[in-house]
Each structure stands twice: as structure tokens, then as C-alpha cells.
N, C-alpha and C positions, 0 to 999 in steps of 0.2 A: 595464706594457707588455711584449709578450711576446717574447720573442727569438727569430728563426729562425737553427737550427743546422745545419748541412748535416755530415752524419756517414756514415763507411765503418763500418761494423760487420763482424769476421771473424771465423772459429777460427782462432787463429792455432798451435793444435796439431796438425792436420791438414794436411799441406803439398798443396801446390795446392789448395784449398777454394776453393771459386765465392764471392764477394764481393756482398755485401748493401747498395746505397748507403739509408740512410735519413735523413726530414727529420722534425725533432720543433720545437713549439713549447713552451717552459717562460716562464715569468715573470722576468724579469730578473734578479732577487736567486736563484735558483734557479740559471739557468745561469753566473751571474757566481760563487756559492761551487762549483759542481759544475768548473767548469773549474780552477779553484784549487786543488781538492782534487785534483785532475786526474783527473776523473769520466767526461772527455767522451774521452777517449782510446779508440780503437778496442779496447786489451784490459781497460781496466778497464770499457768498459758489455758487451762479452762476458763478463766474469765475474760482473757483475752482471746480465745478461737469465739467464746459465746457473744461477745460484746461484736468479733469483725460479720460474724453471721449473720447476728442482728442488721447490723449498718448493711449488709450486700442484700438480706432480704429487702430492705425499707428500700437500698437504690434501687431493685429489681419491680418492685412496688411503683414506682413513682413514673417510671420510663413504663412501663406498662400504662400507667396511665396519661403519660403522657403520649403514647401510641395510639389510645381509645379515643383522646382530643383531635391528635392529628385526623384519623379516620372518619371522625367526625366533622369533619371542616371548621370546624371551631379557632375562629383568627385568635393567634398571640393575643396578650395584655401587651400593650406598649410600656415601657419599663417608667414612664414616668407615672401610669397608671398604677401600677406594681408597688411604688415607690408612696403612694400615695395611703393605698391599702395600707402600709405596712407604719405608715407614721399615722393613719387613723385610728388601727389596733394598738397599738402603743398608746398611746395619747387615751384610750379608752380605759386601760390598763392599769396606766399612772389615776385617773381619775376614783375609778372603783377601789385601787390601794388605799388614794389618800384619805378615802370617808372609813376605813377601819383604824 
């Protein structure tokens, strides 16, 4: 059964910010642990609508640019190549650490 939550969503960083009333329907065991965890609280689902926007801007971001590659004809990294990059940055990382 699905529970109706009646919710004020705000910024509450921006003083006088216009106020958002919104209604969501979740599943009961859904909104029963989400209030618990105290999920439903006007600043914790702004940090969490701000935080999922962020992450859909960045994926929107990256397929864009991976669109701009494709169109470019620019071949793949082969994953061992990839794999490579990623232990040499590392490895650079650990280095510069360990002289601080």
C-alpha cells in the first residue's frame, strides 16, 4: 500500500528562497524506513534531490562527451590501456603522498 506524504522541499542555504510544496507516493516499508532514517525532512531530500542532479548533470556531461569522441572518429582505449592509465595515476599519487 502506498503512502501519501505531503512535503515542503527548500534551500535552506539561500535566505528567502521561494518554497516548493511537493506530494510523493512511496510504498510503505519505503516511507516508514526513509522517515526513520529521517530522509523525509525538508533538508535531508534537498541534499539528496541536490546531490541526484548533480550526479545526472556529470552523467549527462560525460555521454556528451562521449558523443563528441564518437563523432570524432576517435578509436576506444582498449581496456588494458585504460587499466594502465589508471595504475600509473595511482602509483604517481601514492608517490607524491609519500614525500609529505
Amino acid at each position: 500500500m502506498a503512502s501519501n506524504l505531503n512535503l515542503v522541499v527548500s534551500t535552506h542555504c539561500i535566505p528567502m528562497s521561494a518554497m516548493t510544496k511537493i506530494q510523493i507516493e512511496l510504498p510503505e516499508a519505503t516511507a516508514k524506513a526513509a522517515r526513520e532514517a529521517g530522509l523525509l525532512m525538508p533538508p535531508a531530500l534537498d541534499r539528496l534531490l541536490t546531490d541526484a542532479i548533480r550526479w545526472q548533470q556529470t552523467a549527462d556531461a560525460l555521454l556528451a562527451i562521449a558523443d563528441r569522441v564518437a563523432a570524432a572518429g576517435i578509436e576506444p582505449m582498449p581496456m588494458e590501456d585504460i587499466d594502465a592509465e589508471v595504475k600509473a595515476t595511482r602509483a604517481e599519487r601514492r608517490r607524491r603522498a609519500s614525500r609529505h
